[in-house]
N, CA, C and O of each residue as an XYZ file, in Angstrom:
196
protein
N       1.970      0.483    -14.014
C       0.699     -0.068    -13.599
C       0.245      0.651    -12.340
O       0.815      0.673    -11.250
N      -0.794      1.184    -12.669
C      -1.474      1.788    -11.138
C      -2.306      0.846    -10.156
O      -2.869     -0.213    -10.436
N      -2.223      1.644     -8.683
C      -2.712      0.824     -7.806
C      -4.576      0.968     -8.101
O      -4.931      2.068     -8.524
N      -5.708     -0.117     -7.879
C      -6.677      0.289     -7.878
C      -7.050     -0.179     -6.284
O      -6.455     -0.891     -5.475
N      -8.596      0.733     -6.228
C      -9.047      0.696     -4.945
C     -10.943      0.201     -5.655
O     -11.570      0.806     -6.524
N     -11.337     -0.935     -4.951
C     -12.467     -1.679     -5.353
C     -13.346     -1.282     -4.163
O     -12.939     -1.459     -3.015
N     -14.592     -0.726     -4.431
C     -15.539      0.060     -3.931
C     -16.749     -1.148     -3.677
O     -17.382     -1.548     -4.654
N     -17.058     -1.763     -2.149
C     -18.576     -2.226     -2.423
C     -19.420     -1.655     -1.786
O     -18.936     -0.837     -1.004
N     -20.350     -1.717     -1.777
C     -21.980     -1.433     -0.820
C     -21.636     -1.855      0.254
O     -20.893     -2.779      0.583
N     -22.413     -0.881      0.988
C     -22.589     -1.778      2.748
C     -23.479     -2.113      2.841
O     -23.474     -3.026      3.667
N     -24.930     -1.832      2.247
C     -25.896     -2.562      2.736
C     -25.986     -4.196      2.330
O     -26.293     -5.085      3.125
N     -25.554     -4.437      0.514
C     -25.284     -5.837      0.030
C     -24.562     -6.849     -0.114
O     -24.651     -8.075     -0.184
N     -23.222     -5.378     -0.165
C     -21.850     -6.241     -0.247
C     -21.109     -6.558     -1.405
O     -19.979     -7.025     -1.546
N     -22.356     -6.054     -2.548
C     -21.469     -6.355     -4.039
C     -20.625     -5.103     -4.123
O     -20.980     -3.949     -3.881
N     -19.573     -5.495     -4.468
C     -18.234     -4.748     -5.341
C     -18.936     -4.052     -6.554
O     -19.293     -4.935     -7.334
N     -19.207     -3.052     -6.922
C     -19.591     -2.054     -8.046
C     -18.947     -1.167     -8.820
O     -19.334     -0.875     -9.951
N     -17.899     -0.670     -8.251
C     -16.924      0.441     -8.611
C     -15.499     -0.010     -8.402
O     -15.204     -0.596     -7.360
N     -14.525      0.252     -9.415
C     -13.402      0.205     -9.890
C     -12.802      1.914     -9.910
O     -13.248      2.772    -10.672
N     -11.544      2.174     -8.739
C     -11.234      3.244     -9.141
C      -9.763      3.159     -8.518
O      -9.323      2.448     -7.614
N      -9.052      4.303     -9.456
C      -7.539      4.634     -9.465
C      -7.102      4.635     -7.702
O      -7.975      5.065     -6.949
N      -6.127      4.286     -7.240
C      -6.061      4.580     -5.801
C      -5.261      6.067     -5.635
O      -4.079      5.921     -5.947
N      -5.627      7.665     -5.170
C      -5.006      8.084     -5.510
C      -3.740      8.548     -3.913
O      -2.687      9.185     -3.927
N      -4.351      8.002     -2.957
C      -3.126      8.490     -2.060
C      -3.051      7.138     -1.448
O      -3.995      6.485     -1.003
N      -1.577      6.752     -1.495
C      -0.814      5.282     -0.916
C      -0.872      5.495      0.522
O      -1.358      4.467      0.991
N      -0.703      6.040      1.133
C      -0.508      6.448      2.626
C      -1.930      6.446      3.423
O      -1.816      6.351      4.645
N      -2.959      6.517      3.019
C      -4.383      6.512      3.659
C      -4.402      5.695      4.890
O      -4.168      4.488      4.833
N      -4.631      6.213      5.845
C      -4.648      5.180      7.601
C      -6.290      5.028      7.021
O      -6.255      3.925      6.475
N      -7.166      5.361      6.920
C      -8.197      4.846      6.990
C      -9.175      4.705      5.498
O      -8.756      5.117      4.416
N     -10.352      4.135      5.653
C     -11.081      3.215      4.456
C     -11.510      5.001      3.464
O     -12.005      6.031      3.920
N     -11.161      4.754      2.396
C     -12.006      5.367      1.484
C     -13.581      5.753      1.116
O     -13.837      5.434     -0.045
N     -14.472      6.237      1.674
C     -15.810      5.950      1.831
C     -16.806      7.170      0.800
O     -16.277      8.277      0.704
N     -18.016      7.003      0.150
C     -18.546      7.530     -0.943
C     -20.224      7.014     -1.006
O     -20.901      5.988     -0.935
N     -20.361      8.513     -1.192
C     -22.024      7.651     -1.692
C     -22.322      7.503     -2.684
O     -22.671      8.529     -3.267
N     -22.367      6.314     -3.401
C     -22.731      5.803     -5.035
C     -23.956      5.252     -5.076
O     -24.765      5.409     -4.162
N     -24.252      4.405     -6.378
C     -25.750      3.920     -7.135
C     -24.943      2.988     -6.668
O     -23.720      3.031     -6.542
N     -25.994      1.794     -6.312
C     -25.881      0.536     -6.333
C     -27.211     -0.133     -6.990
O     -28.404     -0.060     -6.695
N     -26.530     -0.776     -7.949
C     -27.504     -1.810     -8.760
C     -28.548     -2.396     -8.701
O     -29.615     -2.453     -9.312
N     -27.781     -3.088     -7.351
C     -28.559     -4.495     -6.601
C     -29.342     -3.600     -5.678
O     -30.484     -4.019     -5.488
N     -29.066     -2.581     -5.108
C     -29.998     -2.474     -4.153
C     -30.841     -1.096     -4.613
O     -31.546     -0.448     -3.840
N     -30.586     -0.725     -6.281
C     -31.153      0.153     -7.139
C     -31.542      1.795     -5.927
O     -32.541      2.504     -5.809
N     -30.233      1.799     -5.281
C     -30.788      3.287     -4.333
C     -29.232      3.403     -4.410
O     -28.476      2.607     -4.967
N     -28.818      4.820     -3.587
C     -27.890      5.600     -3.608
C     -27.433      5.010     -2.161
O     -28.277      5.135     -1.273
N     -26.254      4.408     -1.824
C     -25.833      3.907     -0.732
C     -24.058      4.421     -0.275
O     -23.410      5.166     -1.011
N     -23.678      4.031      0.633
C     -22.703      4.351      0.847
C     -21.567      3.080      0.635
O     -21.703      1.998      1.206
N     -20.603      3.345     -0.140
C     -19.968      2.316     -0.610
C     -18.351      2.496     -0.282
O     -17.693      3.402     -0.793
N     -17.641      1.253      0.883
C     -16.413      1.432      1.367
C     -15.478      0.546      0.149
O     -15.759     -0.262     -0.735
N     -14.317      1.149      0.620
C     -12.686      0.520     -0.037
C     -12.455     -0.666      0.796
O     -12.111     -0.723      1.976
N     -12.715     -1.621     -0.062
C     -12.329     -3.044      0.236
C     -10.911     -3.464      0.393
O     -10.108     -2.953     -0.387
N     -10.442     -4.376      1.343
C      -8.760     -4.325      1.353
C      -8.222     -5.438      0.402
O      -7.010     -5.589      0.251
């Protein structure tokens, strides 16, 4: 079973993205600019703990 890492928006806060975690050791947040739904624009979306 792999670890996952759950991606939300910063501007809304919804959780959108589901992805593989690929390095265990990370000191800091995972960060990406994705589509968000809810806020239908391209935002920057952190790794939730």
């Amino acid at each position: 079973m792999s670890k996952k890492m759950i991606l939300c928006c910063e501007r809304c806060g919804s959780r959108n993205y589901v992805i593989p975690a690929g390095n265990k050791q990370a000191t800091e947040r995972f960060t990406v600019k994705k589509f968000c739904n809810h806020c239908n624009t391209h935002t920057e979306h952190k790794q939730t703990i």
